[in-house]
C-alpha positions as CSV (number, residue, x, y, z in Angstrom):
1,X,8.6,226.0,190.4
2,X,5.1,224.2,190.1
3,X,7.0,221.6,188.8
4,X,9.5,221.2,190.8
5,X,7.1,221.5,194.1
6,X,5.1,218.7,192.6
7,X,7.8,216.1,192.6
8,X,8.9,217.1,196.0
9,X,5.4,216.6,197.7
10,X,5.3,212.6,197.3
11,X,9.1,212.3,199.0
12,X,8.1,215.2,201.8
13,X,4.9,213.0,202.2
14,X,7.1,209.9,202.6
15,X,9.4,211.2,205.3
16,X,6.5,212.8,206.9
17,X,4.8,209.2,207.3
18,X,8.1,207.5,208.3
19,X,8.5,210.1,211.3
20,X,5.4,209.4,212.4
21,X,5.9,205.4,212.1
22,X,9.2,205.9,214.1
23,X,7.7,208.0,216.7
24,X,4.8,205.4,217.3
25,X,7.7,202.4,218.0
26,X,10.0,204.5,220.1
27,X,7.2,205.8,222.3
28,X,7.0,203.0,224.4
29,X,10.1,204.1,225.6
30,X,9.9,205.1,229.3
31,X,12.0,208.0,229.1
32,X,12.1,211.4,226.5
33,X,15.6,211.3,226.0
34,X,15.5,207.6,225.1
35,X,12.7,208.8,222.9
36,X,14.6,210.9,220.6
37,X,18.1,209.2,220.5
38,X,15.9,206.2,219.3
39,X,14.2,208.4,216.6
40,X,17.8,210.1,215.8
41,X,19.9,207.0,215.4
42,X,16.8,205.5,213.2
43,X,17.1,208.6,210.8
44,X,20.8,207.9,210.4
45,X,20.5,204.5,210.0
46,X,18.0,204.8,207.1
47,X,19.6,208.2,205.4
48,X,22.1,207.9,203.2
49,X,25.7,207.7,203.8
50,X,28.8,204.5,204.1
51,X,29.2,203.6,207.1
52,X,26.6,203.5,209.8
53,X,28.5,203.2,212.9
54,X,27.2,205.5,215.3
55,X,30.7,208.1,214.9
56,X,30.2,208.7,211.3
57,X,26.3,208.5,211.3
58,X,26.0,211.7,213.9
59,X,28.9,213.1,211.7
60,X,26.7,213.0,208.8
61,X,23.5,214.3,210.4
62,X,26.0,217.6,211.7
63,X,25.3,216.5,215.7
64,X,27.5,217.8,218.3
65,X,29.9,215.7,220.5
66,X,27.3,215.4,223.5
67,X,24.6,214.2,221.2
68,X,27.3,211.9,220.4
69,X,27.9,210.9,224.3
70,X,24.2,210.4,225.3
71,X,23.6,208.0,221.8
72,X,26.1,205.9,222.7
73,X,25.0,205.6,226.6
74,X,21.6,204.9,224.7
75,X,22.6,201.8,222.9
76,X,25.0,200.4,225.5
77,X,24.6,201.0,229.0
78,X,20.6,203.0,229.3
79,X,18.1,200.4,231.1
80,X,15.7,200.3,228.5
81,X,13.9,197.1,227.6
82,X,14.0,196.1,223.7
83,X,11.2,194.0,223.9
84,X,9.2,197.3,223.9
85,X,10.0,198.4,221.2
86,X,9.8,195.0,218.9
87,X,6.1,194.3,220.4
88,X,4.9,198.2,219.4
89,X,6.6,197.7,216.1
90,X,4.8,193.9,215.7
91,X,1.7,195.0,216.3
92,X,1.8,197.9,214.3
93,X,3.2,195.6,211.1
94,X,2.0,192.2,211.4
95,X,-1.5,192.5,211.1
96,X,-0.9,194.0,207.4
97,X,0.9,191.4,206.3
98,X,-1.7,188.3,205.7
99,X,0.5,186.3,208.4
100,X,0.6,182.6,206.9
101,X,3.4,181.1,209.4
102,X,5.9,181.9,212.0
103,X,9.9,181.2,211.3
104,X,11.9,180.2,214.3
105,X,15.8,180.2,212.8
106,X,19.2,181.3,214.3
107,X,21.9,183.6,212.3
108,X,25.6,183.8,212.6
109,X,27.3,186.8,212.6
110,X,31.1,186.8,212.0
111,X,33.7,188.5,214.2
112,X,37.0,188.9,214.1
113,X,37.5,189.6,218.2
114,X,37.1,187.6,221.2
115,X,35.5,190.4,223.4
116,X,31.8,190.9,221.7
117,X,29.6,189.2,223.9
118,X,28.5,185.3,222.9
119,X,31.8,185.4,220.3
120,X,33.5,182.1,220.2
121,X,34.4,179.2,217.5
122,X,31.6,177.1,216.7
123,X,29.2,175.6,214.2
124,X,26.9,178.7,212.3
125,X,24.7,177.7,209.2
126,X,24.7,181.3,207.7
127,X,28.5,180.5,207.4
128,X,28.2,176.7,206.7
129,X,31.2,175.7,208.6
130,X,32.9,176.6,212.0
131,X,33.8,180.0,212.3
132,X,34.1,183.0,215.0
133,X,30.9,184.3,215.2
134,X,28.3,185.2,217.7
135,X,24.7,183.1,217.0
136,X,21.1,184.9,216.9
137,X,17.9,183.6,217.5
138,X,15.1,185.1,215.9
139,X,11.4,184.5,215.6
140,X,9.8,186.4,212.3
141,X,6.2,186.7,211.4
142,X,5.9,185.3,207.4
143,X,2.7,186.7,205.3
144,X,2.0,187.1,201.4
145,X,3.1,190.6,201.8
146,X,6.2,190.3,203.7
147,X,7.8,189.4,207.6
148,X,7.9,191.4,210.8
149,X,10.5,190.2,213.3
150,X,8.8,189.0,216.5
151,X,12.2,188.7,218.8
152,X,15.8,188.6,218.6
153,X,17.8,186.3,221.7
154,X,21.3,186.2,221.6
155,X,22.8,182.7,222.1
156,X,25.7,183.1,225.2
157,X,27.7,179.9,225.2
158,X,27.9,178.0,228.4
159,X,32.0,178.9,228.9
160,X,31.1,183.2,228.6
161,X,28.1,182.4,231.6
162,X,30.8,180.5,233.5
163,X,33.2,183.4,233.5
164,X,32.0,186.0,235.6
165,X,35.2,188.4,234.5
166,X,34.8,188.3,230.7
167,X,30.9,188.8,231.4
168,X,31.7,192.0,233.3
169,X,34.0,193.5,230.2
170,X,31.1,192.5,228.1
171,X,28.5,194.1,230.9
172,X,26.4,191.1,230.2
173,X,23.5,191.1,233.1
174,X,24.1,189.0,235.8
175,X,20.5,187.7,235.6
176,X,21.8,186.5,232.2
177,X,21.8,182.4,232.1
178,X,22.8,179.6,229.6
179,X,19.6,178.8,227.5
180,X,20.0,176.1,224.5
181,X,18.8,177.2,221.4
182,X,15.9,175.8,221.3
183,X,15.1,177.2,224.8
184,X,15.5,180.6,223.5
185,X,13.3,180.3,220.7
186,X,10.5,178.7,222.6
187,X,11.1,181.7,225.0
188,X,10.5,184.1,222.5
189,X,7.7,182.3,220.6
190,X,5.9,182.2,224.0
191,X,6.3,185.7,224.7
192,X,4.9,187.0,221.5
193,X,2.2,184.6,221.8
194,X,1.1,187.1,225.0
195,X,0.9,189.9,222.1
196,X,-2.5,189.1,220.5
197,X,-0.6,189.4,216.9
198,X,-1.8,187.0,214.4
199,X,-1.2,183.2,215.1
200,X,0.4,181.3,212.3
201,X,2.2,177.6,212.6
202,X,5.8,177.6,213.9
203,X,8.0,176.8,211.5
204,X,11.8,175.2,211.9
205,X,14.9,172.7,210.6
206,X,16.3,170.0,212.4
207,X,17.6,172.2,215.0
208,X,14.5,172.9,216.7
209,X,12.1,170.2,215.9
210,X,14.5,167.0,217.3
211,X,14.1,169.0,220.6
212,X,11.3,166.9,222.3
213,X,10.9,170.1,225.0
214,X,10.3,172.4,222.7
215,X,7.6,170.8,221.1
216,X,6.2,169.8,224.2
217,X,6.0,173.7,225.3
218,X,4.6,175.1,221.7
219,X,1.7,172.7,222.5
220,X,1.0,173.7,225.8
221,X,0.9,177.3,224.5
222,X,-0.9,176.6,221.8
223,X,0.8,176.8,218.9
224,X,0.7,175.0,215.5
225,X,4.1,174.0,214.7
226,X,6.2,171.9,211.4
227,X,9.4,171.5,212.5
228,X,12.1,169.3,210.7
229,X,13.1,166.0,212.4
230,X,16.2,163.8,211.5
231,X,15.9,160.1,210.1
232,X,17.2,159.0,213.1
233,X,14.7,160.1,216.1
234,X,13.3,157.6,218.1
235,X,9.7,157.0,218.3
236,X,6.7,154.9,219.1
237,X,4.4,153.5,216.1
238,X,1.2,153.6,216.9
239,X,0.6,150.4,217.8
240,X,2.5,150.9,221.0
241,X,0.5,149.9,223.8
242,X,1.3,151.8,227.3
243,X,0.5,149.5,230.3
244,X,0.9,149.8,233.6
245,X,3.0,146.3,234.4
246,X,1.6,143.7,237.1
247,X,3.5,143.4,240.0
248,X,5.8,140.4,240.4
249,X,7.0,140.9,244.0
250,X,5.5,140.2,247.2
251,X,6.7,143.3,248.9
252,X,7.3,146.7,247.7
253,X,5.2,149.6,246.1
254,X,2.9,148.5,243.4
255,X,3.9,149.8,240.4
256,X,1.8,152.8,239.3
257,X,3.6,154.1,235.9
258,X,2.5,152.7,232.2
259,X,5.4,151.7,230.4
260,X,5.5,151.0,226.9
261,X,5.0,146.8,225.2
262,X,8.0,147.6,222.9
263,X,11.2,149.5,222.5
264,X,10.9,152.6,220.1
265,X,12.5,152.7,217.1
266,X,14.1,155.2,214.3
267,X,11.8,157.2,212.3
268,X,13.9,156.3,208.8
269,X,12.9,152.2,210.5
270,X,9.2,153.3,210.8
271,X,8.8,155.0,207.3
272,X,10.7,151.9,205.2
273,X,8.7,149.4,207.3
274,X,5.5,151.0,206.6
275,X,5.9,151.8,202.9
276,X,4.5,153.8,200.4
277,X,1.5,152.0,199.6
278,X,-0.8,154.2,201.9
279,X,0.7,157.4,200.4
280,X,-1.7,159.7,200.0
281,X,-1.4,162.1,197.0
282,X,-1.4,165.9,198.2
283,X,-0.4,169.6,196.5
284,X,2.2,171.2,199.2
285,X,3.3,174.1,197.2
286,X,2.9,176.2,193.8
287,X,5.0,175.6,191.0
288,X,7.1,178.3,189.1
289,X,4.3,178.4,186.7
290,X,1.7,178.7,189.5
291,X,0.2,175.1,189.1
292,X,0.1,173.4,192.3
293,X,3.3,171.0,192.5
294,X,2.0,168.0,194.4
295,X,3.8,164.5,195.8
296,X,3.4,161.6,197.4
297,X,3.3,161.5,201.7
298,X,2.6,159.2,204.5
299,X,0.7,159.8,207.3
300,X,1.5,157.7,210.5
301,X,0.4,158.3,213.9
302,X,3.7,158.1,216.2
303,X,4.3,159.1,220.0
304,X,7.5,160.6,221.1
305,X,10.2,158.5,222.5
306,X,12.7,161.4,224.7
307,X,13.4,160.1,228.0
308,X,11.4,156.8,227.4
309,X,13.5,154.9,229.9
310,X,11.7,157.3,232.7
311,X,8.7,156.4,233.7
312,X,5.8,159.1,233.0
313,X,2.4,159.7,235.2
314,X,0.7,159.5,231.3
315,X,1.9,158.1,228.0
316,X,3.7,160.7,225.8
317,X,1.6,162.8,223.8
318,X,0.7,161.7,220.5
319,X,1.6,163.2,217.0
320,X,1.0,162.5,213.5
321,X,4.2,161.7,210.9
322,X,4.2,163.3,207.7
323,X,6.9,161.5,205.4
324,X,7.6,162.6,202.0
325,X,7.6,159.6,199.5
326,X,9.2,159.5,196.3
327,X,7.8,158.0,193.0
328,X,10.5,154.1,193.6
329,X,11.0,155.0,196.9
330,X,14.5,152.9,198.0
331,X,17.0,153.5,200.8
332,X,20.4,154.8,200.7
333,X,23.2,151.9,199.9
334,X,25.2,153.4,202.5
335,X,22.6,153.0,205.4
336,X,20.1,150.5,204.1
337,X,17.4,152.8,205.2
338,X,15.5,155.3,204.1
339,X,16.1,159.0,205.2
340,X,13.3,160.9,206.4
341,X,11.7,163.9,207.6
342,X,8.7,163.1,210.7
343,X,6.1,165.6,212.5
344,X,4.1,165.2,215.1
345,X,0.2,165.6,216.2
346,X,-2.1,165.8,219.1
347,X,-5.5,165.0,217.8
348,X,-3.7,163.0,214.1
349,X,-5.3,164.8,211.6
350,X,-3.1,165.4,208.2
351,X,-1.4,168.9,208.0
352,X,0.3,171.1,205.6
353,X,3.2,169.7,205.0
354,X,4.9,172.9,203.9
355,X,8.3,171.7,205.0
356,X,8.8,169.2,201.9
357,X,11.9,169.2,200.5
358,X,13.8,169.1,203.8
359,X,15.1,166.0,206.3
360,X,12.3,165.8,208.4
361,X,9.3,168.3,209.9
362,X,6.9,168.1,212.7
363,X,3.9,170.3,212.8
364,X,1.8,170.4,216.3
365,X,-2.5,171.7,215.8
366,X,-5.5,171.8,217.4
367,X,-7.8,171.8,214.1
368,X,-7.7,169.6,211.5
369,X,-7.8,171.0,207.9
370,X,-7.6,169.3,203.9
371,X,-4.6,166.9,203.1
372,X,-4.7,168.6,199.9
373,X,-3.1,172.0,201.5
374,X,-0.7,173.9,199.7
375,X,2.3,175.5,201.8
376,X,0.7,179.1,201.6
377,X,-2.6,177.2,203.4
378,X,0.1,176.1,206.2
379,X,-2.0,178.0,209.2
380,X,-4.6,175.3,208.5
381,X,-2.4,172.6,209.5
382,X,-2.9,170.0,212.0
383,X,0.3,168.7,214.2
384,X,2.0,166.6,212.0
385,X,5.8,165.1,211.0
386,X,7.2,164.5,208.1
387,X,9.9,161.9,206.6
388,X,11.3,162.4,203.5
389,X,12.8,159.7,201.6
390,X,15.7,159.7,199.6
391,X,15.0,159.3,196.0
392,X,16.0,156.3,194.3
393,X,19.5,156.1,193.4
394,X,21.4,156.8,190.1
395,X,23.8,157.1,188.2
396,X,23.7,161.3,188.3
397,X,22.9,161.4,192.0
398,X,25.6,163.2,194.2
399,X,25.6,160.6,197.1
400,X,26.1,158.0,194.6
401,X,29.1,159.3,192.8
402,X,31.3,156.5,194.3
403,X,29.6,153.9,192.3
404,X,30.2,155.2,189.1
405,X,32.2,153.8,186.4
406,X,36.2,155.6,186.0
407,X,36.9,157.0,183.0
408,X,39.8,157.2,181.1
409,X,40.7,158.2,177.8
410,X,38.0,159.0,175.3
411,X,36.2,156.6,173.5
412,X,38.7,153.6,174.9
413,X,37.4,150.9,174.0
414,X,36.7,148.1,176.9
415,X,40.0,146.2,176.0
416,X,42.1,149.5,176.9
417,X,43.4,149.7,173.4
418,X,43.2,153.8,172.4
419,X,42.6,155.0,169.2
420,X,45.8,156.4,168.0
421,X,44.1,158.5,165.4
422,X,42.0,160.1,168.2
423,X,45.0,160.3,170.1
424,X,47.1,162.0,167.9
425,X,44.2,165.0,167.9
426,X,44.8,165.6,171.6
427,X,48.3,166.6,170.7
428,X,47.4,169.4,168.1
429,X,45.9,172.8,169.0
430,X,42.0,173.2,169.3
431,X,40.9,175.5,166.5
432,X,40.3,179.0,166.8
433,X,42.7,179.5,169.8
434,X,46.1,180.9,169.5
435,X,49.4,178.1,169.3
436,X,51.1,177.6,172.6
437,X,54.5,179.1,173.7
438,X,55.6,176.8,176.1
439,X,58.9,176.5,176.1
440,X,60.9,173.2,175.1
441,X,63.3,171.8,177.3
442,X,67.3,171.7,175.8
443,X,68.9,168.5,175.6
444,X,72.1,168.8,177.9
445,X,75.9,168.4,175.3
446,X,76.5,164.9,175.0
447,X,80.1,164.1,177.5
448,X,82.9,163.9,175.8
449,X,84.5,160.4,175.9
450,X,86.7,159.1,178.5
């Protein structure tokens, strides 16, 4: 028995701690009932068992048919407010887990209906095509020890917030309106922001960093960001000068509004113009083996270029590229450019640029740090964008595939004459595998004569 009772204690230990873990989130619910349906639908989540649909989960745990009745009214129709219980659980989590960055990303989730709310055809990236699905997005807190979610938004298209009868089947709040992605996760970056959890730089693809708002709004909260930026986006080099121009009528307002010398001009442009010859040598990341893997990368100051056309009371802010150079850095022979992956800073000190590897980044800080950060140093870095350019192509590389020679038979020589002695091999059965049975066409009788 002494035995027995001493493997016990560590698992009756563990479920004791848990319990009290769940009973810390779910008490910033407003309401006891809420309370323990929360801690009851946690439990039968986590226990064992197949499915974990709320039917067969109560079934398991031996509740009654009212317990059944007042979870469900929990989880679909009670008034309670989720963002309590993701802020209680983030601030209980996050602090233990050495918080290096924070991932804004969106997740499809596939459906088979038309009725769950946000459900329709469209692009996903979890699924890598177009699919029924319903989109996520989601801000997670990233450490050496593991991530904490910071918020979850779920993406309505514009047709569900136009139709007010498929919204009340879906009892989607009528307070609910059509955000873009990107508006979303700013929303929810800005909110945990208010938490005083551990700030980290925000990290995202394409997606999020081509969206010049949501750049603009990280900085004015604060925020270190590196988000990815295509070859395309327009921007101003930094030789750019914003002027107000001199008026040239007699009558009329003066003109009050600087407006840019020059028209701005791809990022892919930018990065082949410039070059690689003021590359600067810097370790982004750690290696399989734990030596630091380092690369070449440009750093070019640049200034946004959304809305350019409009005149501003100011100049756009500026930012600082970050592009990725290979070792014969050479554009694509389908473009003539070079592809390449910008960010963007304030004050134009170099940055981590932890996003290597992708199209393009753009990282947003108020403190400069050591061009020689790897990515686990990536709160240290400094507002930046980075263009990566496309390696140098060859023979082996999968964008170049057209170019390559077509083959024929082997070893034919250039004149098309074939070997018959090789030939003749291809005819015979390999060795070690058993003879085929195919079976051999019959000749049809000859016709008699006429």
């Amino acid at each position: 028995m002494e035995a027995v009772f001493a493997l016990e204690m560590p698992a009756v230990e563990t479920r004791e701690r848990l319990v009290g873990f769940v009973d810390g989130i779910v008490s910033a619910l407003p309401h006891v009932r809420q309370r323990e349906n929360a801690g009851l639908y946690v439990r039968g989540l986590i226990e064992q068992g197949g499915r974990k649909s709320l039917q067969p989960t109560l079934f398991r745990l031996e509740e009654t048919s009212a317990r059944y009745e007042s979870v469900q009214q929990f989880l679909a129709d009670s008034p309670w407010d989720p963002a309590l219980v993701v802020r209680r659980c983030a601030e209980r989590v996050v602090p233990e887990l050495g918080v290096e960055a924070w991932v804004l990303d969106d997740t499809g989730f596939p459906k088979d209906g038309k009725h769950s709310p946000g459900v329709k055809r469209q692009y996903s990236r979890t699924l890598g095509k177009i699919g029924n699905c319903q989109i996520g997005v989601s801000v997670h807190a990233v450490g050496e020890r593991g991530t904490a979610p910071l918020g979850w938004a779920l993406y309505l298209p514009e047709e569900w917030c136009a139709d007010s009868e498929r919204r009340a089947r879906a009892k989607i709040p009528a307070e609910v309106e059509f955000k873009t992605k990107p508006e979303l996760g700013v929303d929810l970056v800005e909110r945990a922001a208010g938490w005083g959890l551990p700030a980290g730089p925000v990290l995202g693809d394409q997606a999020y960093g081509d969206n010049t708002m949501l750049r603009e709004r990280l900085h004015q909260a604060g925020r270190e960001y590196v988000l990815a930026l295509g070859g395309q986006t327009k921007v101003f080099p930094a030789e750019t000068v914003f002027a107000v121009p001199e008026r040239t009528a007699a009558t009329g307002r003066p003109r009050s509004r600087p407006r840019p010398d020059r028209e701005p001009e791809a990022i892919s442009d930018l990065v082949a113009r410039v070059g690689s010859g003021s590359a600067q040598t810097v370790a982004f990341r750690d290696g399989p083996d734990g030596n630091p893997v380092t690369s070449r990368f440009l750093f070019v100051r640049v200034r946004a270029a959304h809305d350019w056309q409009k005149a501003t009371p100011s100049p756009p802010r500026e930012e600082l590229l970050i592009a990725e150079c290979p070792p014969a850095p050479t554009s694509r022979a389908t473009t003539g450019s070079a592809t390449c992956r910008p960010t963007a800073s304030p004050n134009g000190s170099p940055g981590s640029p932890g996003c290597a590897g992708e199209s393009s980044s753009t990282t947003n800080s108020s403190r400069a740090s050591s061009a020689s950060t790897t990515t686990k140093a990536a709160p240290g870095s400094a507002g930046t964008t980075t263009p990566h350019l496309s390696p140098s192509p060859t023979a082996s590389s999968p964008w170049n595939a057209y170019a390559r020679e077509p083959r024929g038979w082997p070893d034919t020589p250039p004149d098309g004459a074939a070997d018959p002695a090789r030939l003749q091999v291809l005819g015979q059965p390999l060795p070690n595998l058993p003879p085929t049975r195919r079976p051999q066409p019959t000749r049809a009788p000859p016709l008699p004569p006429a």
